[in-house]
C-alpha positions in Angstrom: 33.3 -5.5 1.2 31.8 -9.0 1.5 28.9 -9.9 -0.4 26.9 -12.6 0.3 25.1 -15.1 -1.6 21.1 -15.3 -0.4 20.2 -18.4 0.7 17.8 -21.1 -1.4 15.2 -20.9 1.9 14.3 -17.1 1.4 13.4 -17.4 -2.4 9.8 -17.7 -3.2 8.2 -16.9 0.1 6.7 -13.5 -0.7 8.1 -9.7 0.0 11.8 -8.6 1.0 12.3 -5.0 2.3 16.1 -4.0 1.9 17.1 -2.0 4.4 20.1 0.4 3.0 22.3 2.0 5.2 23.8 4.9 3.1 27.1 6.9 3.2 26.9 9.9 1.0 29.9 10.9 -1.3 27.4 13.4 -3.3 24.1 13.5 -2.0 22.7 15.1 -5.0 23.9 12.7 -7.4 21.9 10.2 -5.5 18.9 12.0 -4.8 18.7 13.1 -8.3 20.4 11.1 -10.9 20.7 7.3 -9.5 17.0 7.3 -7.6 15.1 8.3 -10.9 17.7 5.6 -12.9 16.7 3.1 -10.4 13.1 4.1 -11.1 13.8 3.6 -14.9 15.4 0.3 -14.6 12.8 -1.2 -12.8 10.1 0.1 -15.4 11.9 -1.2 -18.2 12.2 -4.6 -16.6 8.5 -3.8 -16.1 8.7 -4.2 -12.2 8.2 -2.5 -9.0 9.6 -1.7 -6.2 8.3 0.5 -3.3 10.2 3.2 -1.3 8.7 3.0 2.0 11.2 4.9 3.7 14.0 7.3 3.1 15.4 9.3 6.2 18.3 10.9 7.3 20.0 9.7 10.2 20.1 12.1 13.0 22.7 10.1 15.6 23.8 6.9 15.9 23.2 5.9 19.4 23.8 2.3 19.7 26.6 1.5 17.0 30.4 0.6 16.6 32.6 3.5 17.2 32.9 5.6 13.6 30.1 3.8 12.1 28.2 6.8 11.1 25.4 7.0 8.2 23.9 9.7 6.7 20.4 8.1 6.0 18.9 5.0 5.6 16.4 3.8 2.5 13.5 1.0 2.9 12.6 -0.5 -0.3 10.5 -3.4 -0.5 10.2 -5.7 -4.1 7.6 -8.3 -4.6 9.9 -11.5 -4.2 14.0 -11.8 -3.5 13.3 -12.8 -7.5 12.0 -9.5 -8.3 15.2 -7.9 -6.1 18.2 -10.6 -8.0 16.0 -9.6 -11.5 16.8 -6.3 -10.9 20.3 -6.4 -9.4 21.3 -9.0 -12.0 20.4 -7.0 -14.6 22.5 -5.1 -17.6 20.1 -2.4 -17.3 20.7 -1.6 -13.8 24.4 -2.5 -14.5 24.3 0.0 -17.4 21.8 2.7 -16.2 22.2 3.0 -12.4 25.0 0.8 -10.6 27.8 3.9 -11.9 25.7 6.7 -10.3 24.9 4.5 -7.0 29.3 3.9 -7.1 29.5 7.3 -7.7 27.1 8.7 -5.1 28.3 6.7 -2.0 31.5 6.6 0.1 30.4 3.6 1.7 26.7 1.2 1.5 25.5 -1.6 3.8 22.1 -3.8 2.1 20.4 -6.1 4.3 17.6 -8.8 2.9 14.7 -8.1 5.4 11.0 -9.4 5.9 8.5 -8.1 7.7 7.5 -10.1 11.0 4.4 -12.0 10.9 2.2 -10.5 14.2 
């Protein structure tokens, strides 16, 4: 899986949602043992971030042949800071990163921000 560094020019500009496209290994692992560890994590670090969506995905309609998901997961964090703080950190490292490993067959993350209208 490649993983790519975030640019310089999207640090310090304001809100990032991260879109996650999720492959389930154990559903219930995720739903109930790495979500509230994420949720710890972040209040020990003494942030937060904001689930604004999770939903199963019903169909892929438009997407590369066997590139099927099981749901997707909006989170938005204050900064890309706020997100590397957390993703950096031996807490999450420690507390959640084995249960999200564990939980998913397969993960896409993509550094979003909403569209100025």
């Amino acid at each position: 899986m490649r993983v790519v560094t975030i640019p310089d020019t999207v640090q310090g500009t304001g809100p990032v949602l991260m879109l996650n496209m999720l492959k389930f290994a154990d559903r219930r692992l995720y739903v109930e043992e790495y979500l509230p560890a994420f949720h710890g994590v972040m209040e020990q670090l003494g942030l937060e971030a904001k689930v604004n969506l999770l939903s199963d995905v019903l169909a892929s309609v438009i997407a590369d042949e066997g590139e099927d998901w099981d749901a997707i997961l909006l989170v938005e964090y204050a900064s890309v800071e706020a997100f590397l703080t957390v993703a950096q950190s031996d807490a999450y490292r420690i507390m959640a990163e084995p249960l999200r490993l564990a939980a998913l067959a397969d993960l896409k993350l993509y550094m979003t921000r909403r569209f100025a209208l």
